[in-house]
Structure formats: C-alpha cells, structure tokens
C-alpha positions as MATLAB code, in Angstrom:
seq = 'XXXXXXXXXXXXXXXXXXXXXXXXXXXXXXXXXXXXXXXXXXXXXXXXXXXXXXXXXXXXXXXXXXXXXXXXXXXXXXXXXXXXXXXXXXXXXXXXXXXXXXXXXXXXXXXXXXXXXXXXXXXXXXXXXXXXXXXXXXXXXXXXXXXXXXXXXXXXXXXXXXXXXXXXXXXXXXXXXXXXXXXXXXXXXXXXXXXXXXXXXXXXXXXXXXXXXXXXXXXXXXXXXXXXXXXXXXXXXXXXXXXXXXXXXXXXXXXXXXXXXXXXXXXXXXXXXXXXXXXXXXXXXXXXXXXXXXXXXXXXXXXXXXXXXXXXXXXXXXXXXXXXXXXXXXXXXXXXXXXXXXXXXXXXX';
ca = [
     175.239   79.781  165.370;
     171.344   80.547  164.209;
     172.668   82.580  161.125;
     175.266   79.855  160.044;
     172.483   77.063  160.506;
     170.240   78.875  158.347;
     172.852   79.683  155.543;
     173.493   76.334  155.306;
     169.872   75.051  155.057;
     169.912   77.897  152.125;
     173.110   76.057  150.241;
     171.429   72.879  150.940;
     168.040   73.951  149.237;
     169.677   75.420  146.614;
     171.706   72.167  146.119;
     168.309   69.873  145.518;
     167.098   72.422  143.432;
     169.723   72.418  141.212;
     169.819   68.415  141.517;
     165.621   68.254  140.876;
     166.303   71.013  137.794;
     168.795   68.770  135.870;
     166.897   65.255  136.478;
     163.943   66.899  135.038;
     165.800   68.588  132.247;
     167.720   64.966  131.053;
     164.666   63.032  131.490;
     162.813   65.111  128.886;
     166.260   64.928  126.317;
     165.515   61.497  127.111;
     162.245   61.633  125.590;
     162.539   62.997  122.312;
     161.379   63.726  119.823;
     162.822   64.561  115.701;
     162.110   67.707  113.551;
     159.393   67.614  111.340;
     159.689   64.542  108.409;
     157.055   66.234  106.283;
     159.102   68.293  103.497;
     157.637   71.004  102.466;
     155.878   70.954   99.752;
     154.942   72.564   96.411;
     152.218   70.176   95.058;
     150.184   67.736   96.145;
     152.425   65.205   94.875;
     156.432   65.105   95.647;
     159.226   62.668   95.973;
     158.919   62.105   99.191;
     154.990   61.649   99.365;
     151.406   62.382   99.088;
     149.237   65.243   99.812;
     145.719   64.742  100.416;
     141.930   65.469  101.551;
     137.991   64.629  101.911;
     137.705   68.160  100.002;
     139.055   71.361   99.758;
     138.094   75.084   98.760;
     139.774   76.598   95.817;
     142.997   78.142   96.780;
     143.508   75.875  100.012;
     144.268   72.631   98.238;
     145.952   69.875  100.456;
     149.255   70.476   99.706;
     148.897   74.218  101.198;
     149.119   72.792  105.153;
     152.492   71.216  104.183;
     154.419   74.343  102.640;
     155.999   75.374  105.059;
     154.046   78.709  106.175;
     152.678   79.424  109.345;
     150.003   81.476  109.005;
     146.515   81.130  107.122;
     146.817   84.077  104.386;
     148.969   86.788  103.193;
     146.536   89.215  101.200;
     144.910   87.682   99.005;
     147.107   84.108   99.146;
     145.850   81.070  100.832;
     148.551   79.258  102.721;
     146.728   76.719  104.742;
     144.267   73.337  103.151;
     140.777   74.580  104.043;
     137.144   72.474  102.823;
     134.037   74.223  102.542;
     132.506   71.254  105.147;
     132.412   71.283  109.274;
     134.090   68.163  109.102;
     136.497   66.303  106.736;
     140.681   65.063  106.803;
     144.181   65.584  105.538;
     146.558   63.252  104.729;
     150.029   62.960  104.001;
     151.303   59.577  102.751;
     155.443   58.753  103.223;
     157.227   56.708  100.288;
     159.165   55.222  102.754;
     157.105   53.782  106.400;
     157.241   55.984  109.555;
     156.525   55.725  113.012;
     155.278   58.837  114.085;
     154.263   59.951  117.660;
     154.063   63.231  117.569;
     152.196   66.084  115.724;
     151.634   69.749  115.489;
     148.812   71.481  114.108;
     149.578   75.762  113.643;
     147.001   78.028  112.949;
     148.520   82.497  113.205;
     145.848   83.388  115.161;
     143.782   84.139  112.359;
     140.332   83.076  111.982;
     140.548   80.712  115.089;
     136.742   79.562  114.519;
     138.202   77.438  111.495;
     140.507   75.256  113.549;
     139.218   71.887  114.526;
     137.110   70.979  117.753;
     137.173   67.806  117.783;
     139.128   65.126  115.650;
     141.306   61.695  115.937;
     144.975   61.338  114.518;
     144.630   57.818  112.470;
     147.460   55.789  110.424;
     146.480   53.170  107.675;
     147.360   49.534  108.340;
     146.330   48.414  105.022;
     143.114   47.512  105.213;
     141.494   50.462  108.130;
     142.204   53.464  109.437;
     144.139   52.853  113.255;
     143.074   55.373  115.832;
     146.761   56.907  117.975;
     145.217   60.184  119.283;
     141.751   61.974  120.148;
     141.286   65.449  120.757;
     137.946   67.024  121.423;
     136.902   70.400  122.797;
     140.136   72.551  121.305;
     138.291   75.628  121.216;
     138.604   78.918  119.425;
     139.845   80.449  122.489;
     142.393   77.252  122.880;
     143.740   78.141  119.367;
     143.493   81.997  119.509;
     145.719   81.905  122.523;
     148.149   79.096  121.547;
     148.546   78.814  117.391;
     150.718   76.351  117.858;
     148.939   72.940  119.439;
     151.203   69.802  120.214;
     150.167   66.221  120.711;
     152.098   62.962  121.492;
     150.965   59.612  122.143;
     152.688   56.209  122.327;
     153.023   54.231  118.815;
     156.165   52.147  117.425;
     154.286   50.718  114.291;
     156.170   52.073  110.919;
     153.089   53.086  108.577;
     152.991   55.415  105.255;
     149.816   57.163  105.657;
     148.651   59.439  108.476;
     145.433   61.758  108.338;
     143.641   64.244  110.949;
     140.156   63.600  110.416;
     138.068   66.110  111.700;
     134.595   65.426  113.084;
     133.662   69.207  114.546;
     135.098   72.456  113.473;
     134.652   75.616  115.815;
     131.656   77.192  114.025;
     132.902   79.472  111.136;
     130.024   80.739  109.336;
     132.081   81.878  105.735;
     132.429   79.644  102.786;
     135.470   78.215  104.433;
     134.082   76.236  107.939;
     137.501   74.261  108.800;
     140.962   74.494  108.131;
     144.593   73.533  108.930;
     147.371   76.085  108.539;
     150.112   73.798  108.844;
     150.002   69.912  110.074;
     153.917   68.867  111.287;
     154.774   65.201  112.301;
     157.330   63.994  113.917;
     158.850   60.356  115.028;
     160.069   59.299  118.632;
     163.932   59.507  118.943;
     164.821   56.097  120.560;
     166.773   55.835  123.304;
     169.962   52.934  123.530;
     167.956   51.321  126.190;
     165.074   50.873  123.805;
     164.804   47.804  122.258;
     164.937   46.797  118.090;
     160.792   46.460  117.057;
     160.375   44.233  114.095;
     158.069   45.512  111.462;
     156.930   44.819  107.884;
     155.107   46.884  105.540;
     154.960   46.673  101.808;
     154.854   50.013   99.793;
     151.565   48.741   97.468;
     148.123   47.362   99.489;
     146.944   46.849   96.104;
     147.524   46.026   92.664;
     145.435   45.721   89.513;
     146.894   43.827   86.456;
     146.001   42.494   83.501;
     146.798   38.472   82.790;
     150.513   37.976   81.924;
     151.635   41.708   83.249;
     153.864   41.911   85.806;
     154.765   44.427   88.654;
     156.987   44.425   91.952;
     156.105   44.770   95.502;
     158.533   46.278   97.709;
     158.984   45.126  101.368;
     160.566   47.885  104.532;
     161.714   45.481  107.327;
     162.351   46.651  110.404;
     165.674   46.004  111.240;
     167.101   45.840  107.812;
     168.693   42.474  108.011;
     165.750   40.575  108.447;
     164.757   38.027  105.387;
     161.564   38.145  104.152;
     159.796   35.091  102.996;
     157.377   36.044  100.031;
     154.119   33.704   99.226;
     150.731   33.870   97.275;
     147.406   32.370   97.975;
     146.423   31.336   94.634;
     149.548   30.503   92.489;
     146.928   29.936   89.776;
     145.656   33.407   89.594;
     149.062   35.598   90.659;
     152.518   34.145   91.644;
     155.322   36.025   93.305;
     159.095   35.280   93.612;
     161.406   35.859   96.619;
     162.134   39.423   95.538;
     159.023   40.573   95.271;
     158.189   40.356   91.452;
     154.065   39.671   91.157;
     152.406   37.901   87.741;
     149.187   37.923   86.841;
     148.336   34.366   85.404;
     144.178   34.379   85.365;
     140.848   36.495   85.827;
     140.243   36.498   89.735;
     141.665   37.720   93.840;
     145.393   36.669   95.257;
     146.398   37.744   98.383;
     150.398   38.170   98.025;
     152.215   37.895  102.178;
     155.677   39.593  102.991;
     156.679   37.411  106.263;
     159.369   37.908  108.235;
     161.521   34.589  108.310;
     161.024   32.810  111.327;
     158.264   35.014  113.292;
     154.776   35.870  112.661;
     155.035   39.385  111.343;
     153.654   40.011  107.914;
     152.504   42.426  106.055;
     149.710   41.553  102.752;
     148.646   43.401   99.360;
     145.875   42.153   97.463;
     146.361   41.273   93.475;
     143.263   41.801   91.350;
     143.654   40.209   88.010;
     141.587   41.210   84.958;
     141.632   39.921   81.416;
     141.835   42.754   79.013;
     138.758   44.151   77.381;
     139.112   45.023   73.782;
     136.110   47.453   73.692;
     137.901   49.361   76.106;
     141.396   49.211   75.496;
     144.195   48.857   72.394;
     147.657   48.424   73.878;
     149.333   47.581   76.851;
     152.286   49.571   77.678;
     155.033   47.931   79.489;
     157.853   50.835   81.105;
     160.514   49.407   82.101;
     162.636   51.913   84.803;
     166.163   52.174   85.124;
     165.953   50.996   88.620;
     164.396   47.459   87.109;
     160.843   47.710   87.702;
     158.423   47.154   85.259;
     154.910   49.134   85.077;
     152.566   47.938   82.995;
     149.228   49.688   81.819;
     146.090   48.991   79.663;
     145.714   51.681   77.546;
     143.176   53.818   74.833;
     144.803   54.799   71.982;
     144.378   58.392   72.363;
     146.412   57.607   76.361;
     149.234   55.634   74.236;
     149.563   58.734   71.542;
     149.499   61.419   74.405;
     152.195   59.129   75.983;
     154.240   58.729   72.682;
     154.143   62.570   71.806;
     154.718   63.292   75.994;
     158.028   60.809   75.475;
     159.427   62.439   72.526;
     159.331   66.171   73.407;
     159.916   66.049   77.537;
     162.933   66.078   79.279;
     164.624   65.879   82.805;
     161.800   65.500   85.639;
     158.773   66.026   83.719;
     156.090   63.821   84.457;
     153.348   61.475   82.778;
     150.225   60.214   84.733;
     148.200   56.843   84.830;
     145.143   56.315   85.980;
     144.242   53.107   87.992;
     141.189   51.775   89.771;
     142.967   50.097   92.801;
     140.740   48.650   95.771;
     140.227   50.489   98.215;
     140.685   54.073   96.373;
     138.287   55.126   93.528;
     140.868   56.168   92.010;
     144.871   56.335   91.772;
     147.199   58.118   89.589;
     150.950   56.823   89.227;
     153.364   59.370   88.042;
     156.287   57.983   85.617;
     159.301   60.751   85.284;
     160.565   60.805   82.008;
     164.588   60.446   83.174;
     163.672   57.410   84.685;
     162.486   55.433   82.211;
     164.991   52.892   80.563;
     162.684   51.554   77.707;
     159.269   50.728   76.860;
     157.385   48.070   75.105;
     154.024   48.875   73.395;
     151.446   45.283   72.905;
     148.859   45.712   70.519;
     145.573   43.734   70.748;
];
C-alpha cells in the first residue's frame, strides 16, 4: 500500500511538472519578439535606412555594426563601428516608422574592454531624443563571458530613428576606446488580445525651401485606414494640401500638423522658407520622380554641371547627392537614383 501511495505521488509530481513546463513555455511564445529589422548593410546609406555616429575610427565606420558579422576583426578587417572617444552613439534611422522593444548588442569576445559600460537606448520624437532603456555597469567580464547582451523594455510608439548613446566605455587604452560589433533591433510581436495603437509620424521633421518650391510630406498612420487631416500655421509663409504637398510662399517659420481625424494625435515638421540669394546660387533644379514627388534644390553652377554630366553618363541605381542645411542637423545629404527620376526642370536666376 506504502509503495503504490508513493508511485502515485511520483505520477502526480511529474504531472504538475509537465503542466508548470508548458504554461511557462506558451507564456514566453506569448511574448515575442521578431528577427532583426535592421538589413544588413553595405554603406552607411541603403534603401531601407540610415547608418550613423558621434564619430568613428577609420575602418570602423557606422555602417560596420550593421553588416551582418559577429565578431570585431578578421586580420586585418574591421567589422564592428568603433570611435576613438570613451563615449559617443550609433544610429540607425528606418524609412518606414518602427516600434522597437528589443535590442542586441554582440561583441566575439574580443577586446571586451571596448564594449560599453554604461549607456541609454533613445528614439527621436522629432524634436528630442526619448529615453526606453538604461544600462550601466556591463562590464568587461559581463561581455567577455556573454558576447551576446539582450535588452527589452516596454514601448508601442512607431519612430524612425534609434541610437545607443554611450556615456562610459570599459577602459581600453588603444586608439580605439569603444565599440559595437553588431547592434540588432527588434519589434514586439503583438498578440490578438492586444489592442490597435494609433500613431502618426511624418517621414521629414524638417524642410528647407526656397519661395515658390515645393516638396511633399509623407504621413505613416497607425492603423492604415485612418484619415489624416493636414494644416499649416502660417498659410502666408508655407501652405499644404490634404495630401501632403508643402509650398513655400515667403521668407520666414511654418509649422505644417499631420492629425489624425477626429482624435488628438499628430505628428509636426517645421518649414523654413528662404528667398534665394544670387551671390550664392544660379539655378534651381526642380526633379520630378516617377513616383510624383518633386525635389527641388538651389544650386552653384559648378553642382548643376556635375549634375548635368552625372545625368547623361549614369545608369540603373547610381546615385547623385544634395546637400541641405535642415534644422536640427548641420547637415543632410538627399540621395536622388538616377532610374527614378522622370524629368527635371532647370530655373535660371
């Protein structure tokens, strides 16, 4: 009677074991999480998005913690983004807005004094930098013994641009002092039971144009269906239709506002209109692309001949750059590929 009383407190044991193993297991299915959205990368610039950093050493440009590799170097080849400075950040910026809550940071067990110590995980809103994660005393023993470090953290805003930004390395005395082999991110797979978030975000938080120019500002809702109700708030200095299309009328500041019909959700980009400066400039340039956009540009002479002999002798997916001074950046470059282009219209002045 003893021995069949304790076999059966065995089957029962193993029973709720069993039961505990496979609650565990489906709650953390439940909480999931995608593969990687970054693609890997060649450049610092791709189709998909933006590669970029406070500073970097030659041979580790941004770009590098995005390829795809694993480990810092193979002989005498630099796969990993690396700055000569204790502290510093990489970015990656999507074309298209993404809600990630989840990242992963490799380093091969390599020089573990040039991982990171101590850093947040920030997204741009547009105007600042939003704090989602902190991390501080990752060590080199934390990263020597696990290459591979994982955080997640709660966040169901869509935005395009994500950085680590690194405020204490782990001591590395060479000409390199911090580094990331690879950086990974990854978005929250939703459940059925989650509810729809509405979002908004516009793919431009700037724009510089010149007085009668035009360009277009292009609105991800979140869900799809929603309408978006389109306004400025100086019709006198920029105006904006109900698909997005922005024209510079005067010299001065417009806030343009993406709302979402019927709620307060909204997302802004700021218009800064110039009048054209002769001593400066000859032409502008107006590209029209074969999806409909317009791009327009105040240009040198020597920018519009480099453009003109560029235009006649590429082909296929070669690219042309512009340079821009757009609020906040010092600087930004737009990249026109030459088989999208449908025409072009060049204004002397």
């Amino acid at each position: 009677m003893k021995n069949l009383f304790n076999k059966s407190f065995i089957y029962l044991a193993l029973i709720l074991i069993v039961l505990v193993s496979y609650s565990v297991e489906n709650a953390q299915a439940e909480d999931g999480y995608s593969e990687n959205v970054i693609p890997k990368m060649t450049s610092d610039v791709s189709e998909f998005g933006k590669a970029s950093s406070s500073s970097n050493y030659s041979g580790t440009p941004s770009w590098k913690a995005f390829d795809g590799v694993l480990n810092y170097q193979n002989g005498s080849t630099y796969n990993a983004w690396g700055t000569t400075k204790e502290t510093g950040w990489l970015a990656y910026e999507f074309t298209t807005p993404k809600a990630i809550s989840k990242y992963v940071m490799y380093n091969s067990g390599q020089w573990p004094t040039l991982f990171p110590n101590t850093w947040t995980f920030e997204a741009w809103d547009g105007s600042q930098w939003i704090v989602l994660d902190s991390q501080s005393n990752v060590t080199k023993e934390d990263w020597k013994t696990n290459p591979k470090q994982s955080f997640t953290f709660e966040n169901t805003n869509y935005y395009n641009k994500y950085r680590v930004n690194i405020t204490l390395a782990n001591g590395a005395t060479g000409t390199v002092r911090s580094g990331i082999c690879e950086l990974q991110m990854m978005e929250k797979i939703s459940t059925p039971s989650e509810p729809n978030t509405e979002s908004i975000t516009l793919d431009k938080n700037a724009l510089e144009l010149l007085e009668g120019s035009q360009d277009k500002l292009i609105a991800t809702v979140i869900p799809d269906t929603s309408k978006v109700v389109w306004s400025s708030s100086d019709d006198s200095i920029a105006t904006v239709d109900q698909n997005g299309n922005v024209t510079a009328i005067r010299e001065g500041e417009a806030i343009i506002t993406a709302k979402i019909e019927n709620t307060d959700i909204a997302a802004t980009s700021t218009v800064i209109v110039k009048t054209p400066i002769n001593e400066f400039s000859s032409a502008i340039l107006s590209i029209t692309l074969v999806n409909g956009i317009t791009k327009e540009y105040d240009v040198t002479n020597k920018v519009l001949n480099d453009y003109l002999n560029w235009f006649d002798s590429a082909q296929g997916t070669s690219t042309f750059k512009f340079s821009k001074t757009i609020s906040p950046y010092k600087k930004v470059t737009e990249y026109i590929v030459h088989d999208k282009i449908a025409s072009f219209e060049v204004r002397e002045y």
